[in-house]
C-alpha angles and dihedrals in degrees: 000000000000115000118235138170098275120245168293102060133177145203120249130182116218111225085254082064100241113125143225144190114233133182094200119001152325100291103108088235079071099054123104099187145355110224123215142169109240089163111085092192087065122081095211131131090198090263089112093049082043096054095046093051098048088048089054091094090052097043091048093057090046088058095042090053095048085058098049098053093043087147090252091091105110083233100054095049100106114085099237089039094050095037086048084053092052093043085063094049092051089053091050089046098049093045079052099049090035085057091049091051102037 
């Protein structure tokens, strides 16, 4: 499994208005990334690219979970069982998308 700085993260704008992702706080040894917009056609301050990154923790253990419930698991075989289990996924995955979009 690939190692990466453990979430949650979150997206902070600087008082100059340019953004980053942190896992912690606002010391820059707790940054994960600056985000910028290099696209001109883009009306972007970095804050969207900001948002989606530090929603990458979240949106990786929705996936995960999806995966893991997948309705072949001898547990989630019955249908109120297995639709309780997606049901779960889908909240995990919409507090994740609703965090990337905020």
């Amino acid at each position: 499994m690939t190692q990466y700085t453990e979430g949650p993260w979150k997206a902070v704008q600087y008082g100059d208005g340019s953004w980053v992702v942190t896992q912690k706080g606002e010391k820059p040894q707790d940054h994960i990334c600056q985000c910028a917009n290099f696209t001109p056609t883009i009306r972007d301050d970095g804050s969207n690219n900001a948002r989606l990154i530090a929603a990458a923790p979240e949106l990786l253990e929705a996936l995960r979970e999806i995966v893991q419930h997948d309705g072949t698991d001898q547990d989630y075989r019955d249908e109120w069982t297995e639709a309780l289990a997606f049901r779960q996924c889908q909240d995990i995955a919409a507090r994740a998308i609703a965090k990337a979009e905020a």
